[in-house]
N, C-alpha and C positions, 0 to 999 in steps of 0.2 A: 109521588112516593112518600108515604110516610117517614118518620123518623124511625122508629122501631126498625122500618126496612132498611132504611141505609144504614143504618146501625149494624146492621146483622149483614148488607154487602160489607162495608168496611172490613168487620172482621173477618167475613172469609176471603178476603182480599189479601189481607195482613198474615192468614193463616197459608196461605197462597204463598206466597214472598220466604215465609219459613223456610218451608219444605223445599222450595229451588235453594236457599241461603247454604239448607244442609246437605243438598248432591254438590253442589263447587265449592270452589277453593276457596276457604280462609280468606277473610277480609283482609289479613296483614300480608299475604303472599300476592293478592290483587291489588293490593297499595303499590305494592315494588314488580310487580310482574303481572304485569294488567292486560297482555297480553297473551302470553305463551302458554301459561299455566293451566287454562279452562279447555285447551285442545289437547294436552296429552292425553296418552293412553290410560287406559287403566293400569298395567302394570308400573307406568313411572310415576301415578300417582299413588300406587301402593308403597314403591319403593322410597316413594318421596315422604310418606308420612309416617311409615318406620324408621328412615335416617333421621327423621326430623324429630320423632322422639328419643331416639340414641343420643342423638347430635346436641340435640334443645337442653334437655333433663331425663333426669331419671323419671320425675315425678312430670305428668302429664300435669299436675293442674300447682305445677310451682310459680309463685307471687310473682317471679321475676319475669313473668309473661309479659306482663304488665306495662311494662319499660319498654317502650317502643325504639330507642336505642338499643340497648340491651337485644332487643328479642330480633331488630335489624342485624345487627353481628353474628348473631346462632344461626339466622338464616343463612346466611351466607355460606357460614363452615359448611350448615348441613349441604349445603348446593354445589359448593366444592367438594363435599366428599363423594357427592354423587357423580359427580363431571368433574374434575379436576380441572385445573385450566392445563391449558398445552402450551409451551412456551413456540414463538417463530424459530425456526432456527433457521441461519444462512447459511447456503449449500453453495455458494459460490466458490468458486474453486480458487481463488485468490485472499477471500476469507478462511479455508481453511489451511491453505499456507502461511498464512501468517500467524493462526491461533498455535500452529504446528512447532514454528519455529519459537515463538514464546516461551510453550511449554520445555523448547530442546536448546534452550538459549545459555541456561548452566551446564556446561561439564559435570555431569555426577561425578568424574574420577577424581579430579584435583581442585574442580570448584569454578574453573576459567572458563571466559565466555569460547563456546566453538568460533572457529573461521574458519574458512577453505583450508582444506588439505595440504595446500603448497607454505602454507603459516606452518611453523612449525616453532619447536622451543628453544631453537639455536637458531631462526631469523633475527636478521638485526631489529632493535626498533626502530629505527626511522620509517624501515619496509611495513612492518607492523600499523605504521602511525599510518601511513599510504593507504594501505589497504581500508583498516579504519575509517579514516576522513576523505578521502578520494577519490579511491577506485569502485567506481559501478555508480558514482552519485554525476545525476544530469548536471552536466556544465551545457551555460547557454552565455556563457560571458564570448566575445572574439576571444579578447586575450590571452583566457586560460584555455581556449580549444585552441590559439595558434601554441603555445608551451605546449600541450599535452601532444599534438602532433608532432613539435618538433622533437619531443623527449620519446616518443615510441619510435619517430627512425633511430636515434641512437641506441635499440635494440640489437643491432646489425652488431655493434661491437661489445657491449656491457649489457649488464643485465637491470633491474628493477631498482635493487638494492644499490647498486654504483651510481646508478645517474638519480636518485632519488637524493641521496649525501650530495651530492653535488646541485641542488637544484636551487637552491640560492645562489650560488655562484653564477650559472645559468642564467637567473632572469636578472643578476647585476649586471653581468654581459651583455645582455641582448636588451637593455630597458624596460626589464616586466613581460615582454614576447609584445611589444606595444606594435603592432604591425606598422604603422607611420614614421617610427623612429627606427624600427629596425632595415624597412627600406633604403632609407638613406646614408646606413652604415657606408662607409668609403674602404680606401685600402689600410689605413693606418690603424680602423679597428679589427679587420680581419687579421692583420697581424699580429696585434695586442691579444688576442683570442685565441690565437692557433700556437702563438708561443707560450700563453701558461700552463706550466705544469701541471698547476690544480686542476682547471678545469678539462685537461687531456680530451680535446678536442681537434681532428685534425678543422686543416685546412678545406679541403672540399667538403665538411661535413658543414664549418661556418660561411662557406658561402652558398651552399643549400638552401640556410635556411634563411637566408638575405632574399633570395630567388624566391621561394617558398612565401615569405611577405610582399614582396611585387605581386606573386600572384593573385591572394589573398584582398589587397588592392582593388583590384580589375574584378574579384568579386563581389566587395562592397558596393562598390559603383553599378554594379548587376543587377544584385538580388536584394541588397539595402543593408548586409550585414553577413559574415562571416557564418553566423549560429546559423540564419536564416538558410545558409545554404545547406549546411550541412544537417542540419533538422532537418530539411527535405528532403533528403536522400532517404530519408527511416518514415516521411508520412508526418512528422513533428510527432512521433511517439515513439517510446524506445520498446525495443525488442529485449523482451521479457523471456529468459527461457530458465528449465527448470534440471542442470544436469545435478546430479547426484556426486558424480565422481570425477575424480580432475581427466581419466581418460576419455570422458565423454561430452569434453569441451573443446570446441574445434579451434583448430588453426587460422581459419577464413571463413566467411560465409558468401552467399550469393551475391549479399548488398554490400557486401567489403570488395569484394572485384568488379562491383559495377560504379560504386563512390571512386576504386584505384583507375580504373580505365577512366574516368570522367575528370578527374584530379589531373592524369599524365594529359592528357589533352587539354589541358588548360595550360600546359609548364610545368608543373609540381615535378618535384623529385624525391628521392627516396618514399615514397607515398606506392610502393606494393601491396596488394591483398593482406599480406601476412601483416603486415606494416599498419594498415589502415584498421584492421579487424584488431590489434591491440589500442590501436587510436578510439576506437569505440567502445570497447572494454572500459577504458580509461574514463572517458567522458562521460560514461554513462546512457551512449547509444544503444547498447545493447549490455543486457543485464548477466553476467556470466556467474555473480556469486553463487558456488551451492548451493542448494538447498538447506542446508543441515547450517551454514554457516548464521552468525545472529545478525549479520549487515545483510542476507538477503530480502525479509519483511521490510525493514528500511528503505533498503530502496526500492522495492517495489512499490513499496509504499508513496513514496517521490515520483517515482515514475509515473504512477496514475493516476497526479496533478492533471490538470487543463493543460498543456505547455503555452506559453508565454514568451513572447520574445521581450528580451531586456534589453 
């Protein structure tokens, strides 16, 4: 082949190449999407090269093209404005209780965080502080699940607020609810106990919960620990539920009379359904805070830890 000839292929070779360059897409939309871009339709590359002129410039042939940074950012906008992006959103229903109570966490009336309904502006604080710091939050200590049992039987006579003022008293009494030491209480502390005033506790209520730590005892030695036992009862996860109003929280549950049957057959005393299902309340077995209240994301929140024995 002569030169003249290749000369004259080259160029129609080059004149070739042109004319494909100007049916596709821009060299700088194939730089960054070297893909996608050469398969759409016609209409998204129509739309695409009129946002791209809105989006880019006014002036199709503005210097700032040029700037390949520059002209990477404007592509972008214009591709955004075409597709937006879509944010994930999570539909879990546990995410949306908790973004719920966030937003419903201030009282618009007076500014105060909400709590359950039974809070009220003439509870005491100590009860207040309870609710707050303790009630519905998992305990997996023994200790404080043998206290929190022993202080739900003295339901039976006082309420929340009484045995709660007195709850120091209580564990100076009883050594912390230390189940080892409490076992071993003799008669001269049951009478030290049943005769102070402050602490207004009878006599068969302290030696309960004497009985109550023997039993406690013989579970250790069982299951490897007090929590261990009573975690099992619930699966070692606690029951989460979602009432709205204080009438539509129950007295007992299924698992409160099958832990009370299983408790009285071991020895346990004063440990009733009703008894038990405030014991779980307490510890955190079972979640009863409102909804609307700002401690129930909290503890839900705790609750759908790993559980872990300590």
């Amino acid at each position: 082949m002569s030169r003249a000839n290749v000369r004259r292929h080259v160029l129609l070779e080059n004149k070739v190449l042109k004319e494909r360059e100007k049916t596709s897409s821009p060299k700088h939309l194939k730089r960054i999407y070297p893909i996608g871009l050469h398969k759409s339709t016609s209409s998204l590359s129509l739309s695409l090269s009129s946002s791209l002129s809105l989006s880019l410039s006014e002036n199709s042939y503005d210097s700032s093209l040029t700037d390949s940074s520059t002209l990477d950012q404007k592509i972008s906008a214009a591709l955004r404005f075409i597709a937006p992006t879509q944010r994930r959103e999570y539909n879990s229903p546990v995410a949306k209780v908790v973004q719920q109570q966030i937003s419903q966490a201030q009282d618009t009336n007076d500014g105060e965080l909400k709590r359950c309904n039974w809070i009220t502006k003439n509870s005491d604080k100590v009860y207040v502080a309870f609710h707050d710091e303790c009630w519905g939050v998992p305990a997996y200590d023994d200790n404080q699940l043998f206290e929190l049992l022993a202080l739900s039987g003295m339901l039976m006579d006082h309420n929340w607020t009484e045995i709660v003022k007195r709850r120091e008293l209580f564990r100076e009494a009883f050594f912390g609810f230390d189940p080892n030491k409490v076992a071993k209480m003799g008669e001269k502390e049951i009478a030290e106990i049943a005769s102070n005033k402050a602490i207004m506790l009878a006599e068969c209520k302290v030696r309960c919960i004497i009985d109550n730590a023997k039993c406690i005892l013989k579970i250790v030695r069982e299951c490897g620990s007090f929590s261990s036992y009573m975690w099992g009862s619930v699966n070692h996860k606690p029951v989460i539920n979602r009432f709205r109003y204080p009438r539509n929280v129950p007295l007992r549950s299924p698992k409160a009379e099958a832990m009370s049957k299983d408790l009285i057959k071991r020895g346990f005393r004063y440990v009733g359904p009703v008894i038990v299902y405030s014991f779980m309340q307490a510890a955190g077995l079972t979640i009863d805070h409102l909804v609307d209240c700002y401690r129930y994301s909290e503890c839900v929140s705790l609750a759908e830890r790993p559980w872990r024995h300590i």
